[in-house]
C-alpha positions as CSV (number, residue, x, y, z in Angstrom):
1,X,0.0,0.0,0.0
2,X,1.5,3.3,-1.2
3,X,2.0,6.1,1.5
4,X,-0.8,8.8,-0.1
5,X,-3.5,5.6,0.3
6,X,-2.3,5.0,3.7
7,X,-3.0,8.9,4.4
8,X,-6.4,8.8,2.8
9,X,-7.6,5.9,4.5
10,X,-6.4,6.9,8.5
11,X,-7.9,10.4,7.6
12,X,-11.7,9.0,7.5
13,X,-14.6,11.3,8.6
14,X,-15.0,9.7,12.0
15,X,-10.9,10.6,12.1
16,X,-11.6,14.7,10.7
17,X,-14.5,14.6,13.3
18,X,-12.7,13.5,16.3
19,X,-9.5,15.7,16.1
20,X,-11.3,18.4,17.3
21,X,-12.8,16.6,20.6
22,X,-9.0,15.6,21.7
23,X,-8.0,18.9,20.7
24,X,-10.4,19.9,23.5
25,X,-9.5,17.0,26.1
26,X,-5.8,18.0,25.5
27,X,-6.8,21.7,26.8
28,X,-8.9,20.6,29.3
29,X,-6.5,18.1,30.9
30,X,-3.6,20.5,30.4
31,X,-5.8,23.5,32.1
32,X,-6.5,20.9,35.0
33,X,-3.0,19.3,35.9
34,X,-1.7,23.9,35.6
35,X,-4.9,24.6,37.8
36,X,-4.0,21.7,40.3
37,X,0.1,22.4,40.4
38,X,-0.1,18.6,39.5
39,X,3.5,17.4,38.9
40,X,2.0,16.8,35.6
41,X,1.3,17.4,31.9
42,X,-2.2,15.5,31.0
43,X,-2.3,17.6,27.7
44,X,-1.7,14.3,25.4
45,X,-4.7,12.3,26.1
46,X,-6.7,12.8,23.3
47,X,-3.4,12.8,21.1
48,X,-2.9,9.5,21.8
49,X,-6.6,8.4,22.1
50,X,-6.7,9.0,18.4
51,X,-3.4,7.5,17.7
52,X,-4.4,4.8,18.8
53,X,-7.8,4.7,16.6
54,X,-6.6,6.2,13.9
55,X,-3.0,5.6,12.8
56,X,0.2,7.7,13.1
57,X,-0.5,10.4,10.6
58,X,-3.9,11.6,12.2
59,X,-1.7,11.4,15.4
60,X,1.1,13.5,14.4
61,X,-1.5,16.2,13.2
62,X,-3.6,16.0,16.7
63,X,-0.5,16.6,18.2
64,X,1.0,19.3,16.6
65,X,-2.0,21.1,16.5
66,X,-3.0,21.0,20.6
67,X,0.3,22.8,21.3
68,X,-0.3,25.2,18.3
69,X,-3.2,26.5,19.3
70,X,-2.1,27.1,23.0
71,X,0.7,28.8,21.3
72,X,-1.9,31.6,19.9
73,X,-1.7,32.8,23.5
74,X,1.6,31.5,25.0
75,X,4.7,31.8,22.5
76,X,6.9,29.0,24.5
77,X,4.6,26.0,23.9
78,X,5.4,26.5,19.8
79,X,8.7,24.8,20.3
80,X,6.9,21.5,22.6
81,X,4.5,20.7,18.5
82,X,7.6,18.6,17.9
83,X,7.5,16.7,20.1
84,X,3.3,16.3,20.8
85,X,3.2,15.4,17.0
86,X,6.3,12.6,17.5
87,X,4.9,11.1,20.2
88,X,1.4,11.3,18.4
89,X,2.9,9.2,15.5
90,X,4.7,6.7,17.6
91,X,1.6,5.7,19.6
92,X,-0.4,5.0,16.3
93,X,2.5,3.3,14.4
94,X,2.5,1.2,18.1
95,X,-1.0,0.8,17.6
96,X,-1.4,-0.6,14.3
97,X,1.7,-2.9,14.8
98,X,-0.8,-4.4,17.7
99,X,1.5,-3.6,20.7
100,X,-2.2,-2.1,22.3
101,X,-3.9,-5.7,22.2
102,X,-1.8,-7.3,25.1
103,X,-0.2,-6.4,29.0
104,X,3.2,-6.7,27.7
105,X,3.0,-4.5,24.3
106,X,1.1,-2.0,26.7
107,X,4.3,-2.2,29.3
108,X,6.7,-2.1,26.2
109,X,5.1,1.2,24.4
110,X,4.7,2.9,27.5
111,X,8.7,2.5,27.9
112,X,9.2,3.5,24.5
113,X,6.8,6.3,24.5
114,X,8.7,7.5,27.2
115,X,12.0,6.8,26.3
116,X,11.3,9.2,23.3
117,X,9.4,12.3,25.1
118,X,12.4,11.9,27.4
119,X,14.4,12.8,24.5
120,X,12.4,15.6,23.4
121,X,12.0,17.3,26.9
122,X,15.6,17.3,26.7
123,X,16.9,18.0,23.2
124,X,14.0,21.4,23.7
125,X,15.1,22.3,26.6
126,X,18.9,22.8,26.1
127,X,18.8,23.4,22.4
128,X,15.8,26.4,22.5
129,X,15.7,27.7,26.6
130,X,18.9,27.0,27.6
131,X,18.4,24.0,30.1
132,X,15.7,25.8,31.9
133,X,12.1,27.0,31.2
134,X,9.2,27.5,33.7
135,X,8.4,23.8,34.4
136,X,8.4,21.6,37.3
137,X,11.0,19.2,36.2
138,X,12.6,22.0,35.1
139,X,12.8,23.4,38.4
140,X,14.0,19.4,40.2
141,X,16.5,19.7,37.1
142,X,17.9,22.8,38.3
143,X,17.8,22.0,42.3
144,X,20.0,18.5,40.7
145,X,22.6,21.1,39.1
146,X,23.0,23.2,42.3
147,X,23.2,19.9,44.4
148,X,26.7,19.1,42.0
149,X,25.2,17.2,39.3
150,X,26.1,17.7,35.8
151,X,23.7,19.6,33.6
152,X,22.7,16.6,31.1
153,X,21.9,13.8,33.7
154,X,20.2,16.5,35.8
155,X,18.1,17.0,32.7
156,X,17.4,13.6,31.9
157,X,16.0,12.4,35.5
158,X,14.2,15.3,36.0
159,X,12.6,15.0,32.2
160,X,11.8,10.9,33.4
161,X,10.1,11.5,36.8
162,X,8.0,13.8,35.5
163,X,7.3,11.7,32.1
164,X,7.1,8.4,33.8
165,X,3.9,8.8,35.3
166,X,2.6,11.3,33.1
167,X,2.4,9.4,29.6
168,X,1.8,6.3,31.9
169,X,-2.1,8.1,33.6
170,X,-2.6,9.3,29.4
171,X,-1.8,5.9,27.7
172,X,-3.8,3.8,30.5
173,X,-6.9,6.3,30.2
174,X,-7.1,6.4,26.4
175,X,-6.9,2.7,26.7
176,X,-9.8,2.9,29.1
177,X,-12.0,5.2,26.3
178,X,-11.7,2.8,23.7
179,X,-12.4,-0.2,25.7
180,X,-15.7,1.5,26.5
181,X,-16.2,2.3,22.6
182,X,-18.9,0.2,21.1
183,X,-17.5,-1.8,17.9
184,X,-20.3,-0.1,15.5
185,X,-17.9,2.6,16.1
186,X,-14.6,1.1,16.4
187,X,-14.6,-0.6,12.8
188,X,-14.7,2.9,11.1
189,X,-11.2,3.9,12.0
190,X,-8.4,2.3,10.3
191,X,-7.4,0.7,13.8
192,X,-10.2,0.3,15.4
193,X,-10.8,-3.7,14.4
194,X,-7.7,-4.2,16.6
195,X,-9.7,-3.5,19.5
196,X,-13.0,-4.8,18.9
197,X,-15.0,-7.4,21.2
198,X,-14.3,-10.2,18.5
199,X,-10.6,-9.7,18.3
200,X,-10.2,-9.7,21.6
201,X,-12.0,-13.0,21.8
202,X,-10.2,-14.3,19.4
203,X,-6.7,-13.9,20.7
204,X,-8.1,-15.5,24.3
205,X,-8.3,-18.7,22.4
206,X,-12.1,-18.9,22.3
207,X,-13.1,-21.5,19.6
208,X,-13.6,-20.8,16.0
209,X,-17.6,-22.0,16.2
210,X,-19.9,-22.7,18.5
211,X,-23.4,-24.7,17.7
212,X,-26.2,-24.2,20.1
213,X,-30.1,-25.3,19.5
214,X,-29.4,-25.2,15.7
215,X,-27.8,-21.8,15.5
216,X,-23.9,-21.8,14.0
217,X,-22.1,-18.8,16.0
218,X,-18.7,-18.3,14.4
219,X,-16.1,-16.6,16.0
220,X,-13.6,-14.7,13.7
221,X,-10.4,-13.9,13.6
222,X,-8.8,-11.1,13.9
223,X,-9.5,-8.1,11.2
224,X,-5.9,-7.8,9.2
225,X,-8.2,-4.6,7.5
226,X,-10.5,-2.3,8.6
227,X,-14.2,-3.0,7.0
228,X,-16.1,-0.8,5.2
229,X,-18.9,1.0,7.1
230,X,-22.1,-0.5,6.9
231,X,-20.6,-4.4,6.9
232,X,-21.4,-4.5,10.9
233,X,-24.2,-6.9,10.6
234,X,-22.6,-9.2,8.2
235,X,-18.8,-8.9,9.8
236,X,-20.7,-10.0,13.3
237,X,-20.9,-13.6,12.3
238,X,-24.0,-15.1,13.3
239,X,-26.2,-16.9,11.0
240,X,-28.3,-20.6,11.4
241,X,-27.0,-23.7,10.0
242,X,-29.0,-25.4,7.2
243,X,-30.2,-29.3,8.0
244,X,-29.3,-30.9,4.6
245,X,-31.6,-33.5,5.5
246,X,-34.3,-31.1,6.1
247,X,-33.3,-29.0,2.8
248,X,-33.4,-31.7,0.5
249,X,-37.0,-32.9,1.3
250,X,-38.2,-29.6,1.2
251,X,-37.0,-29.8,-2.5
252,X,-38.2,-33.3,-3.3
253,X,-41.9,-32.0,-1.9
254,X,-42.1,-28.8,-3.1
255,X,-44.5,-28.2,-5.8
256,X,-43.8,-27.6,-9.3
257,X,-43.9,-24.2,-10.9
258,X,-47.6,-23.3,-12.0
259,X,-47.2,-22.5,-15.6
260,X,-48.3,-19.0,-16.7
261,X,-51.2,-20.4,-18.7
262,X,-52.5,-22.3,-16.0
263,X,-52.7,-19.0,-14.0
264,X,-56.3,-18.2,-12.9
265,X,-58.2,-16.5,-15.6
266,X,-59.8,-12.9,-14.4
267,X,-62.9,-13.0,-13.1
268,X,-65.8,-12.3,-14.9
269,X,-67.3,-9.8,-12.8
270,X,-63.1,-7.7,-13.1
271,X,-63.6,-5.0,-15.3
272,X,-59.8,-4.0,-16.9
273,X,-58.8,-0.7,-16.9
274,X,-56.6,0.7,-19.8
């Protein structure tokens, strides 16, 4: 699949329509944790919410564009789009390389989410304030460099205690968001079959059909592509199993055709209107 289909397809309506909402749960969780003095950012839920649905691209652009608009009214968060819309990409290449579906891919893009805004906080901070801007971990970094440590490891421990938990809360609740999504909505993002009810199933083991009183409930494997929209009630896999013994007398006893010049003539009383 070329790159500009790949593009077309994670940018879906449902994709367009959403980027605004976690624009707006960005601001509102960034607002919250500056309100509270939480040693927090919050500001990347919805980022990575929509990662996760809709692939890296649509990521990139949520992320870039949350920081962009806060920059309107505060000139220091321009520099921080980098990094929203790198971390926005990673979670949705993450995502659609199924690292989302299981404990352990969960515990493993957590690390390297981290790892990377770890990077970021620190490559920004020396290259574009100078080691220091106005936030908390920028303040532990500097009580680290009076203490006697050198300037880059102060940097980097400060930039992880404050990540650590930070993209840990944001990753777990946008887990928790789609979870609670109903499939009729997950199948119209290009990753939402990874986290539908049926693939989930599926990679539990269950077995591939089950018969009960006559009715045939198969149980499909995972989606390797996202369906089209209105293929829900066909994609959900139920239909009854046909009694070949019951089918073929039916067709032995069935009556033959009526001929059209056997039909019924008209009545005579049936007056035909040209």
């Amino acid at each position: 699949m070329t790159l500009a289909r790949r593009v077309r397809e994670d940018f879906s309506l449902m994709a367009i329509l959403i980027i605004p909402i976690a624009i707006a749960i960005n601001f509102v969780g960034g607002s919250l944790a500056l309100a509270l003095k939480l040693p927090l950012y919050l500001d990347s839920i919805g980022t990575f919410l929509v990662a996760m649905l809709a692939g890296p691209f649509v990521g990139a652009l949520t992320g870039f564009l949350s920081l962009a608009f806060v920059s309107a009214t505060d000139p220091t968060t321009l520099p921080w789009t980098v990094q929203a819309a790198a971390a926005g990409a990673l979670i949705g290449w993450l995502a659609r390389r199924g690292l989302f579906r299981r404990a352990v891919g969960v515990a493993l893009a957590i690390a390297l989410v981290i790892a990377l805004s770890v990077a970021g906080v620190v490559l920004i901070r020396m290259l574009v304030f100078g080691g220091f801007n106005t936030t908390g971990s920028s303040l532990i970094a500097a009580v680290m460099v009076a203490a006697g440590i050198p300037m880059l490891p102060a940097q980097i421990a400060s930039s992880f205690v404050s990540e650590l938990p930070d993209k840990t809360l944001s990753i777990l609740l946008a887990l928790v968001v789609i979870r609670s999504m109903s499939d009729r909505y997950l199948i119209k993002f290009s990753n939402g079959h990874l986290f539908t009810a049926h693939s989930r199933r599926a990679r539990r083991g269950r077995p591939a059909a089950e018969v009960t009183d006559g009715v045939e409930t198969l149980r499909l494997a995972p989606l390797e592509s996202p369906v089209q929209y209105g293929s829900y009630d066909r994609w959900r896999g139920t239909r009854p199993t046909a009694n070949p013994a019951t089918t073929a007398s039916t067709a032995t006893s069935a009556p033959a055709a009526t001929p059209a010049s056997a039909a019924t003539p008209a009545r005579p009383h049936e007056e035909v209107r040209r």
